[in-house]
Structures are given as structure tokens and as C-alpha cells.
DRENPA-3360 file (N, C-alpha, C; in nm, 2 decimals, always signed):
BEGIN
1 = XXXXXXXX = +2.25/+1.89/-2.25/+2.26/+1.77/-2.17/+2.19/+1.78/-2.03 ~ +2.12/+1.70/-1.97/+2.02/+1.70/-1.88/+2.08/+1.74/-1.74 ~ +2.13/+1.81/-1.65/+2.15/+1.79/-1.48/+2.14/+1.62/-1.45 ~ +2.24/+1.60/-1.37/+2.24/+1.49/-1.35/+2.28/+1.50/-1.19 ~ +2.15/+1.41/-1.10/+2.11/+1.49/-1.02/+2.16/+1.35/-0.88 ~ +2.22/+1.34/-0.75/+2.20/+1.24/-0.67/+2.14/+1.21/-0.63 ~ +2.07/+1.04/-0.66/+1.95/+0.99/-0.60/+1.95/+0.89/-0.47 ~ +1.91/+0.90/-0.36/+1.94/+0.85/-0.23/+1.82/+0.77/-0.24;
9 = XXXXXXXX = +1.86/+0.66/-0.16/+1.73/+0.55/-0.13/+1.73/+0.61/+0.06 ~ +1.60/+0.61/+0.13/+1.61/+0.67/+0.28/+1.61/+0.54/+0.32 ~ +1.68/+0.41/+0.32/+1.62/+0.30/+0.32/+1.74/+0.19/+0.35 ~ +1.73/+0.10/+0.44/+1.82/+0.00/+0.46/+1.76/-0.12/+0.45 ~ +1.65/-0.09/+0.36/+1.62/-0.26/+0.35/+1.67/-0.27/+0.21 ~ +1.72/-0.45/+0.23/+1.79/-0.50/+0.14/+1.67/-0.51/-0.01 ~ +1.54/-0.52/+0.03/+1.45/-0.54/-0.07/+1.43/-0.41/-0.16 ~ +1.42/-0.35/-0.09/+1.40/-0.16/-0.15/+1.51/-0.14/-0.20;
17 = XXXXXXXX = +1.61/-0.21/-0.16/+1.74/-0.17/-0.27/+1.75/-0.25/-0.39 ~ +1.73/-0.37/-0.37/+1.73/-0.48/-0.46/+1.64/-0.43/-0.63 ~ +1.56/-0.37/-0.52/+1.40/-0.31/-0.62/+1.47/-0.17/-0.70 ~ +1.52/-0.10/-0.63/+1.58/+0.09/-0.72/+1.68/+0.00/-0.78 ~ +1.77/-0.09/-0.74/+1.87/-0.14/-0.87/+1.80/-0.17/-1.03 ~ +1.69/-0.21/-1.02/+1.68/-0.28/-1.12/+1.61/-0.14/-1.25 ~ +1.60/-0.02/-1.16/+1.62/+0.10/-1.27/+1.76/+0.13/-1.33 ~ +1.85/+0.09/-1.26/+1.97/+0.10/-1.33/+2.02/+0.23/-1.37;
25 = XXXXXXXX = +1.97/+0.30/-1.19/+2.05/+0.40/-1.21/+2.11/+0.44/-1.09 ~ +2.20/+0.51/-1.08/+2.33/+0.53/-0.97/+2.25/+0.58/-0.84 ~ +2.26/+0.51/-0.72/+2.20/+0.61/-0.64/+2.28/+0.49/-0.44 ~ +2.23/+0.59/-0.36/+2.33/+0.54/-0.24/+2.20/+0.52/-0.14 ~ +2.24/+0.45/-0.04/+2.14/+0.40/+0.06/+2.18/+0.53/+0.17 ~ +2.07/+0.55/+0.23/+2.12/+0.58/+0.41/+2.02/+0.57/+0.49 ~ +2.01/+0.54/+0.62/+1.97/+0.49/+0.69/+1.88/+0.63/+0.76 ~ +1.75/+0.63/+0.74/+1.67/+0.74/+0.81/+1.67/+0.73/+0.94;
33 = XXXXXXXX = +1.72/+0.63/+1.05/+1.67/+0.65/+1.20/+1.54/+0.65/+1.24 ~ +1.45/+0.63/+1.12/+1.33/+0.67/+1.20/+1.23/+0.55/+1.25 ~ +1.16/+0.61/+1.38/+1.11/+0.45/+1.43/+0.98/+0.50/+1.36 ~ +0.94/+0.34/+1.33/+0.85/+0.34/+1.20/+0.71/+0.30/+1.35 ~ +0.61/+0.39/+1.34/+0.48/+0.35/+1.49/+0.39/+0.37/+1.42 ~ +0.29/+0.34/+1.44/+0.11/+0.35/+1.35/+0.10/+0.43/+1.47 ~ -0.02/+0.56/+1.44/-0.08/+0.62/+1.54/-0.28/+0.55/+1.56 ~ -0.29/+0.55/+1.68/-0.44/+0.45/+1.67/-0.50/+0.53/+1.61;
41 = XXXXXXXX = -0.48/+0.65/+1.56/-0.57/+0.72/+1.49/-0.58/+0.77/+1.32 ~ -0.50/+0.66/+1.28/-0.44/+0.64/+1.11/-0.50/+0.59/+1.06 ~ -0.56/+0.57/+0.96/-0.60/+0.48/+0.87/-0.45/+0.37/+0.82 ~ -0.44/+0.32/+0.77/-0.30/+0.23/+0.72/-0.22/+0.31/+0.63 ~ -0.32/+0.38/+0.49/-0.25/+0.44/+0.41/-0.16/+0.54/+0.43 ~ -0.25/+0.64/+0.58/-0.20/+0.71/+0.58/-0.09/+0.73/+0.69 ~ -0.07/+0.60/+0.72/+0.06/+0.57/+0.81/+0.17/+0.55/+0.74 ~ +0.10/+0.50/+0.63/+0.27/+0.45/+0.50/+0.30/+0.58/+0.43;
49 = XXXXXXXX = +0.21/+0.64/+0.43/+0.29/+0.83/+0.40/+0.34/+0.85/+0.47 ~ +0.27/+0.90/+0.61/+0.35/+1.02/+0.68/+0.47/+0.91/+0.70 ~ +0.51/+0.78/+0.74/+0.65/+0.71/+0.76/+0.69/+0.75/+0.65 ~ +0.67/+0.71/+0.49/+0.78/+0.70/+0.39/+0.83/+0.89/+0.36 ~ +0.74/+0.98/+0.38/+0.79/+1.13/+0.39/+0.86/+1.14/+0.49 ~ +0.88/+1.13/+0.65/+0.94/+1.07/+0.71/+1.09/+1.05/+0.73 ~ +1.08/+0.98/+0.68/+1.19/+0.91/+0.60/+1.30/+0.97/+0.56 ~ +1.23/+1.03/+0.37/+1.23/+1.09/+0.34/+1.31/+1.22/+0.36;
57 = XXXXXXXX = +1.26/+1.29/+0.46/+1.33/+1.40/+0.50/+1.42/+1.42/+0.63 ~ +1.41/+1.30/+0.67/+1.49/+1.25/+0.75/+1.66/+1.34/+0.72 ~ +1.69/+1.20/+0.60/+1.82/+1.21/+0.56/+1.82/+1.36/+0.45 ~ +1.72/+1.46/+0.46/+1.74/+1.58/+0.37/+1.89/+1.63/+0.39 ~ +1.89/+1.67/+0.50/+2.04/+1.72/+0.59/+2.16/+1.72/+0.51 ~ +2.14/+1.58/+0.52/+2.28/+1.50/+0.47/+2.32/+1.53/+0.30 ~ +2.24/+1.53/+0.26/+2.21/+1.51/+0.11/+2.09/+1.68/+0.07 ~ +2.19/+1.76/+0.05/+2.07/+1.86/+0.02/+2.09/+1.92/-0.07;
65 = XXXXXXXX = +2.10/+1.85/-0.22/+2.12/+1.86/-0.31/+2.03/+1.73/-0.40 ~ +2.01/+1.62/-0.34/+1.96/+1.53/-0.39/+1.81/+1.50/-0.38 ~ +1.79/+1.41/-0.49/+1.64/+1.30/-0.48/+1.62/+1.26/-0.40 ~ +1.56/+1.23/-0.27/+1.55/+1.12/-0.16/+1.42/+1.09/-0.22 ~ +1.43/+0.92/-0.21/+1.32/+0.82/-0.20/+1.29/+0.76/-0.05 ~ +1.15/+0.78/-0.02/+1.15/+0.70/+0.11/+1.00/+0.61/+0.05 ~ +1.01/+0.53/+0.14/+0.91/+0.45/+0.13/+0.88/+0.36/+0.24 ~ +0.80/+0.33/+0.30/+0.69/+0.27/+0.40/+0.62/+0.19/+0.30;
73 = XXXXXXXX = +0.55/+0.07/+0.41/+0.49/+0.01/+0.34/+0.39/-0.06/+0.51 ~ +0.26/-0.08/+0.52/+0.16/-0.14/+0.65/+0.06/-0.24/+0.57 ~ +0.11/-0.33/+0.63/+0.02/-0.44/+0.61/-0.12/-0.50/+0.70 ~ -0.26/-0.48/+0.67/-0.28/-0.56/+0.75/-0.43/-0.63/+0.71 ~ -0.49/-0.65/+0.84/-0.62/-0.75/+0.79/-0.72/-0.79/+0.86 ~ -0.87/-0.75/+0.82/-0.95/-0.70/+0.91/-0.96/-0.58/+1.02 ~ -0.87/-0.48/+0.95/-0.81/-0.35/+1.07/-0.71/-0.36/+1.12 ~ -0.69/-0.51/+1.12/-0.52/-0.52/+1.23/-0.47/-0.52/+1.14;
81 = XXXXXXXX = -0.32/-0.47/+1.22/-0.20/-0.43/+1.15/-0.10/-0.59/+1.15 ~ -0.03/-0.58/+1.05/+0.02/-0.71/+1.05/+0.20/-0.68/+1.08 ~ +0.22/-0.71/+1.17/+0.37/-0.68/+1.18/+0.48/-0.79/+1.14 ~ +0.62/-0.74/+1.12/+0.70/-0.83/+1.07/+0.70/-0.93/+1.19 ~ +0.71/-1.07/+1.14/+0.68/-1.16/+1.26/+0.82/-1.18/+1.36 ~ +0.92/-1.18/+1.29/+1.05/-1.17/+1.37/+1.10/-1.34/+1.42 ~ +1.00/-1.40/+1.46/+1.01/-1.54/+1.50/+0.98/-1.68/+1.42 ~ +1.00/-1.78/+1.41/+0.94/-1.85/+1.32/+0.73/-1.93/+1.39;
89 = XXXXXXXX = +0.78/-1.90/+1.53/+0.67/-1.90/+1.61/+0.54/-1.80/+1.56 ~ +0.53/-1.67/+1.57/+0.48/-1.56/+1.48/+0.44/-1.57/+1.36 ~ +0.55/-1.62/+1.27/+0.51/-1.64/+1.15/+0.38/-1.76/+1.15 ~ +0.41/-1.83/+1.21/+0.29/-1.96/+1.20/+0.18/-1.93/+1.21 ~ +0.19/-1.83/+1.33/+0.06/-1.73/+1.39/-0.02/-1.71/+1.29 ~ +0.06/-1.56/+1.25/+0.00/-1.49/+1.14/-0.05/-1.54/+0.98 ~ +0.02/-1.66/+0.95/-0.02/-1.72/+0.81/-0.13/-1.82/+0.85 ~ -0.13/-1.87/+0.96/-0.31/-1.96/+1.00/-0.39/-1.85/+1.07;
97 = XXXXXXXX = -0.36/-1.71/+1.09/-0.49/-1.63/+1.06/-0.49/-1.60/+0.96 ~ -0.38/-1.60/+0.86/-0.45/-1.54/+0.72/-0.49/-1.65/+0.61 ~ -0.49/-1.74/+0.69/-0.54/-1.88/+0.60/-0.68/-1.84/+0.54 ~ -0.72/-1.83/+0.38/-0.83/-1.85/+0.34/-0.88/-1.69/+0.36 ~ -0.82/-1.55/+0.35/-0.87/-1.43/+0.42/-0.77/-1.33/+0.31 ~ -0.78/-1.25/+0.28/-0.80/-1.10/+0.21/-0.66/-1.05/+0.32 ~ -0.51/-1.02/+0.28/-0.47/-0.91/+0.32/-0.45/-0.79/+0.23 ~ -0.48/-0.66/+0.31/-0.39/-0.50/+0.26/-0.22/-0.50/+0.24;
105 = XXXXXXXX = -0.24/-0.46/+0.17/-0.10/-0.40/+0.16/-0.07/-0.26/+0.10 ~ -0.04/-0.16/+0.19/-0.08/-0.01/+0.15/+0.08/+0.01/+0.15 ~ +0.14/+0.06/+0.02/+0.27/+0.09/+0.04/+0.32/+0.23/-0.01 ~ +0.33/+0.28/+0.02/+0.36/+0.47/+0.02/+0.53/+0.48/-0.04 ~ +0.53/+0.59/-0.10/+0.65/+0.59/-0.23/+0.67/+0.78/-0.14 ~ +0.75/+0.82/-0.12/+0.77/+0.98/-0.11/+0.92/+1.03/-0.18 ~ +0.91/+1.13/-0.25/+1.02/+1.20/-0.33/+1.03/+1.29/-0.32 ~ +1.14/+1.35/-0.23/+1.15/+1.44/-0.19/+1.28/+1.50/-0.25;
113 = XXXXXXXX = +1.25/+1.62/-0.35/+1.39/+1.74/-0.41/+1.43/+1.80/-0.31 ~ +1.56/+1.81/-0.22/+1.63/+1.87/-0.09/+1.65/+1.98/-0.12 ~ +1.66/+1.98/-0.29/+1.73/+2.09/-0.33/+1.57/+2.25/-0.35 ~ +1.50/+2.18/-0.41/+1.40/+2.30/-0.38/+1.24/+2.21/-0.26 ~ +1.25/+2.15/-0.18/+1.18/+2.09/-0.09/+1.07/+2.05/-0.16 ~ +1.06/+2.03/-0.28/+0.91/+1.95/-0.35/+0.90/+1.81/-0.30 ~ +0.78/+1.81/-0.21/+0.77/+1.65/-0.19/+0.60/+1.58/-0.26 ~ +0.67/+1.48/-0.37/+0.56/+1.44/-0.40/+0.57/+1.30/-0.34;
121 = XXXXXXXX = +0.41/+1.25/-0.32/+0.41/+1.13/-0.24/+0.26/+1.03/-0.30 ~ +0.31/+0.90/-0.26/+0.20/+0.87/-0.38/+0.16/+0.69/-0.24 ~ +0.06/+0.66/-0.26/+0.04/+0.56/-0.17/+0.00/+0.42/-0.33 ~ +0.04/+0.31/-0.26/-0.01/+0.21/-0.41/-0.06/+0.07/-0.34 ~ -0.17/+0.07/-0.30/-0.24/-0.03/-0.24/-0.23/-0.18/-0.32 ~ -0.23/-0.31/-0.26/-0.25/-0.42/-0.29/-0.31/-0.52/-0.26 ~ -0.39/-0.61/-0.24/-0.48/-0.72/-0.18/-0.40/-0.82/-0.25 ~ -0.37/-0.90/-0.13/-0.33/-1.07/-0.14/-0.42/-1.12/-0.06;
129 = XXXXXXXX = -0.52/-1.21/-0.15/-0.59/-1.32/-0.12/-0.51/-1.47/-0.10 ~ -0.53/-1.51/+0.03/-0.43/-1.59/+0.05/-0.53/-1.75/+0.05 ~ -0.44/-1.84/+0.00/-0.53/-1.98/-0.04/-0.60/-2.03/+0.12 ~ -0.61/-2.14/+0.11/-0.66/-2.22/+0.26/-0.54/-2.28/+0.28 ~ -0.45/-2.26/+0.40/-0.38/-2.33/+0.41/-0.35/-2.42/+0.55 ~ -0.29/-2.54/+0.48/-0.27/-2.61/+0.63/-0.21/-2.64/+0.72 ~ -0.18/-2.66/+0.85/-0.07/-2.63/+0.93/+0.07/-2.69/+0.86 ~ +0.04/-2.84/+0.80/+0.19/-2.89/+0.76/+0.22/-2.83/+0.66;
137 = XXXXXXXX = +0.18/-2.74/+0.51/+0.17/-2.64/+0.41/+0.27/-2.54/+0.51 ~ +0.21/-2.51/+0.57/+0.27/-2.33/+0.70/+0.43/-2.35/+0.71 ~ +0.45/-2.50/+0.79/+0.53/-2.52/+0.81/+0.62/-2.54/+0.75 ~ +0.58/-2.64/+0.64/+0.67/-2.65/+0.54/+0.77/-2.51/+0.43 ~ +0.65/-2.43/+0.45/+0.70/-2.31/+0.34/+0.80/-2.24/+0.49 ~ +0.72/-2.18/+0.58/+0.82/-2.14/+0.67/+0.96/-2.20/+0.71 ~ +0.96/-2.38/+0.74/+1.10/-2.42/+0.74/+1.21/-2.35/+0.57 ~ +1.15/-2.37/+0.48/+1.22/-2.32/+0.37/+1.30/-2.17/+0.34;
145 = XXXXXXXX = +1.17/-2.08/+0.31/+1.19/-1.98/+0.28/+1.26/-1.89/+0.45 ~ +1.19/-1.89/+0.58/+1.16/-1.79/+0.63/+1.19/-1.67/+0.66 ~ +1.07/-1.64/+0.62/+1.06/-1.46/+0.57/+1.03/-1.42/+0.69 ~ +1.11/-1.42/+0.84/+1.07/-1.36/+0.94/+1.06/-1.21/+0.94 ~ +1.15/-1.14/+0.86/+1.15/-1.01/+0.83/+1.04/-0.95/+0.72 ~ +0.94/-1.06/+0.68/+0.83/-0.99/+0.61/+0.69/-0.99/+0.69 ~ +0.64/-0.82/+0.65/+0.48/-0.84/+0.68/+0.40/-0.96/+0.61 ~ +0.31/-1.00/+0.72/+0.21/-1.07/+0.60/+0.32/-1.26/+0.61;
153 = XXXXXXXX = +0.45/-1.24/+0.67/+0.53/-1.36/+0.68/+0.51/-1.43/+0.50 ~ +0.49/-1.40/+0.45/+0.52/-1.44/+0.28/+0.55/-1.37/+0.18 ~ +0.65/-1.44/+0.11/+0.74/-1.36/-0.03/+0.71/-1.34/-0.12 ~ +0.62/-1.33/-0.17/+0.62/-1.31/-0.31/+0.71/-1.32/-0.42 ~ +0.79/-1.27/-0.42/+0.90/-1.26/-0.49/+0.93/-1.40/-0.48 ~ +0.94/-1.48/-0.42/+0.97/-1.62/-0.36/+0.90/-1.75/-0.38 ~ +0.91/-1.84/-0.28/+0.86/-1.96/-0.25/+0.71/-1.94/-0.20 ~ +0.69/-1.81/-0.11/+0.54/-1.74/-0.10/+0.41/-1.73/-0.17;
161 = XXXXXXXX = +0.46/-1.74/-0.31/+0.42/-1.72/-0.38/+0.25/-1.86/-0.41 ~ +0.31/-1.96/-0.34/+0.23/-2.15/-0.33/+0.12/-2.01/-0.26 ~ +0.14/-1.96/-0.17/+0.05/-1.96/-0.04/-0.09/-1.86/-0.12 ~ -0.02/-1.79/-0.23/-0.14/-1.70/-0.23/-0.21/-1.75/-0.35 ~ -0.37/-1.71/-0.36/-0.46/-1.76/-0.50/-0.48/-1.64/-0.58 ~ -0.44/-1.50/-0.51/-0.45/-1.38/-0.59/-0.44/-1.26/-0.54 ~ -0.38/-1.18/-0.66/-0.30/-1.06/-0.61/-0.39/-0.95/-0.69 ~ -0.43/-0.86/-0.64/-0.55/-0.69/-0.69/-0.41/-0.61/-0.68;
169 = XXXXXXXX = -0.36/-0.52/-0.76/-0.30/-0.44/-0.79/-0.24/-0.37/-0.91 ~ -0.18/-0.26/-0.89/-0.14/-0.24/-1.02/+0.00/-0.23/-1.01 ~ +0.08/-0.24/-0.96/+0.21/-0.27/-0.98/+0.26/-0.39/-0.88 ~ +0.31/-0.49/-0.94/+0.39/-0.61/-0.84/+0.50/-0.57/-0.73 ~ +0.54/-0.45/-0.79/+0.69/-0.44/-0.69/+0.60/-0.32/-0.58 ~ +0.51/-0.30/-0.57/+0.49/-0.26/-0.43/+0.48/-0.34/-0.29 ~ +0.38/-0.46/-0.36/+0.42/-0.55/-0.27/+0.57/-0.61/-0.20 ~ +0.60/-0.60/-0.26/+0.79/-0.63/-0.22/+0.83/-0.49/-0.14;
177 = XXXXXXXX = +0.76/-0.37/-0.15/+0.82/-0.22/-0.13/+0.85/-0.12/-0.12 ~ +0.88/-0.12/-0.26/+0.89/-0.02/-0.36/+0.85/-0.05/-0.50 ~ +0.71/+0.06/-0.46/+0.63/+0.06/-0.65/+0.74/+0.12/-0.73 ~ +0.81/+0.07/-0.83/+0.87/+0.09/-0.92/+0.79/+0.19/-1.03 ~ +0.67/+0.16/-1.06/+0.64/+0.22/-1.15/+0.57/+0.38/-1.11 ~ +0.57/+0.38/-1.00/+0.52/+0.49/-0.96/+0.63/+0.59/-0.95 ~ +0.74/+0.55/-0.88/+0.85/+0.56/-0.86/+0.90/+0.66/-1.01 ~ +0.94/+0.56/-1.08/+0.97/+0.58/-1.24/+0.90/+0.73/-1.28;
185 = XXXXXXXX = +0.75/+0.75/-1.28/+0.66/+0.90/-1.30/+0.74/+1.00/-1.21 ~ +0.75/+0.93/-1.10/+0.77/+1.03/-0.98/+0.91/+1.09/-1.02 ~ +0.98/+1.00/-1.06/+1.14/+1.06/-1.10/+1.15/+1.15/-1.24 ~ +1.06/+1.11/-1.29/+1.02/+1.22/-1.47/+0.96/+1.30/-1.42 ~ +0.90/+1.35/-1.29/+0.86/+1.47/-1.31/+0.93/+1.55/-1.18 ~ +1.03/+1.50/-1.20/+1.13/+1.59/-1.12/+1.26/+1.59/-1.20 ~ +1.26/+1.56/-1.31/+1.38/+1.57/-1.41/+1.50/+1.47/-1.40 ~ +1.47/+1.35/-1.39/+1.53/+1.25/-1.37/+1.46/+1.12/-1.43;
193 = XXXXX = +1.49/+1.12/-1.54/+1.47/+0.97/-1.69/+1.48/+0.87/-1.64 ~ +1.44/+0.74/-1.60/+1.49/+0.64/-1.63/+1.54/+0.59/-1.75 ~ +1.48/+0.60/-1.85/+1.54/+0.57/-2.03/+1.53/+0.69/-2.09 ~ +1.66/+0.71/-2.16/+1.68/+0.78/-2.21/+1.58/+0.84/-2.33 ~ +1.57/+0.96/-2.37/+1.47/+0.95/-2.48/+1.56/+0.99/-2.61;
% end
């Protein structure tokens, strides 16, 4: 019968949790403390690694016996970084510059064994091509949904979904956070199944 091992999410967002539930398997949140800063000298990708390792090893301490998942995720467009908007002002900002324009979405997955320090780490890029949109469009989606706590100010998962004309990627749930499927590899090769065989 296989070790049956504790899997930690490094993560307090409600979305990254929403997202490891739907493997349906047992695992606990904890909150990394870490302040998440782009250095001016990053590329994007490599800002959503070193954060989601980070993370990651943050909460090792605590848990050094278990799986930690960390994950980061940097949005942005034309080189700029796109931050969570926080305001409904912001948001307006940010979705009539991305009116009719190509955003990144670089989201970094890290798995880190506490128990023998193996950190594998994997980055899963995304392009949302966003339609033309109009200011009463903006507003309308923003009075509804608002996703002030999202990069990029739109859900996908959601009502966001009107604003975009097309998504380049290979897994859906990165955009939301957490690549699930990357995830899924990452946990089979550290001895932890999602489906049984």
C-alpha cells in the first residue's frame, strides 16, 4: 500500500484552494508570509518561480514531512506588469488599456518534498487576447462581477469570460492559478496519485 504523504497548499488564496480541491485529495492551507515584489531585473516567468518556490519553502519548517505546493502567478502586457487592481477605479484603468491587446499570464507551480528537499518547479504560460471593449461594457462587467482581487481585473472562471476573444494555452486552470495538470505530473513523480491505478 502506497505512503500516504501530507499535502500543504503555501497559499491563502481562496482560488488556489478552490482549484487543489477539485483533485480530491486531502491537503491544508498555510499562509507563506511572503511579500510577493518583481525584481526590475526579472523577466515575468522568472518572477512566478522564484515567488511560487518562495513560497514553497517558506512554510517547509512547519510541515517537514510534507508536499508543499506554492504557486505564483505575474500578469502583464507590453512588459508591464499588471497588478491586482484593488479598486473599482483601477480596474476600469486596466481593462481600457487592455481593450483590443494580448495579455501574459505566466503562472509558476513549485513542489517542494520537506522531507528529502526535492524542489521541482514548472512555469505554464497563457495569452488572453482581450475583445474591444467599451467603456459602458467595462463598467457593466465590473459593476457585476468585481474581480478587484484579480490580475488582468477579469475572471475567467466567471462573467469575464464576455471580455475575452481568446485564450493560447495548455491548461485552463493556470489562468485562475493553479495549473492543475501540471500539478497532477508533479505529484506522480513524487509518489503521490491523483487516481488510483
Amino acid at each position: 500500500m502506497p505512503e500516504t504523504r501530507q499535502l500543504v497548499l503555501a497559499s491563502t488564496s481562496r482560488y488556489r484552494r478552490e482549484l487543489l480541491g477539485r483533485l480530491a485529495l486531502r491537503f491544508e492551507c498555510a499562509d507563506p508570509g511572503v511579500e510577493e515584489l518583481a525584481l526590475s531585473t526579472e523577466a515575468t516567468a522568472d518572477t512566478a518561480v522564484r515567488l511560487a518556490e518562495l513560497k514553497a519553502r517558506a512554510v517547509a519548517a512547519r510541515y517537514p514531512d510534507a508536499l508543499i505546493v506554492g504557486a505564483d502567478q505575474v500578469a502583464s502586457c507590453d512588459g508591464a506588469i499588471l497588478d491586482k487592481p484593488g479598486t473599482h477605479a483601477n480596474a476600469a484603468r486596466q481593462l481600457n488599456a487592455l481593450s483590443g491587446r494580448t495579455a501574459r499570464f505566466d503562472t509558476a507551480l513549485a513542489l517542494l518534498d520537506a522531507r528529502s528537499a526535492v524542489l521541482r518547479s514548472r512555469v505554464v504560460p497563457c495569452l488572453v487576447h482581450f475583445r474591444r471593449l467599451s467603456a459602458a461594457q467595462i463598467e457593466d462587467y465590473l459593476r457585476r462581477e468585481q474581480p478587484y482581487d484579480c490580475a488582468g481585473s477579469a475572471k475567467s472562471e466567471g462573467l469575464g469570460i464576455a471580455l475575452i476573444a481568446r485564450i493560447e494555452g495548455d491548461d485552463p486552470t493556470a489562468l485562475i492559478g493553479l495549473p492543475l495538470i501540471a500539478l497532477t505530473e508533479m505529484l506522480a513523480l513524487a509518489g503521490l496519485s491523483v487516481l488510483r491505478a
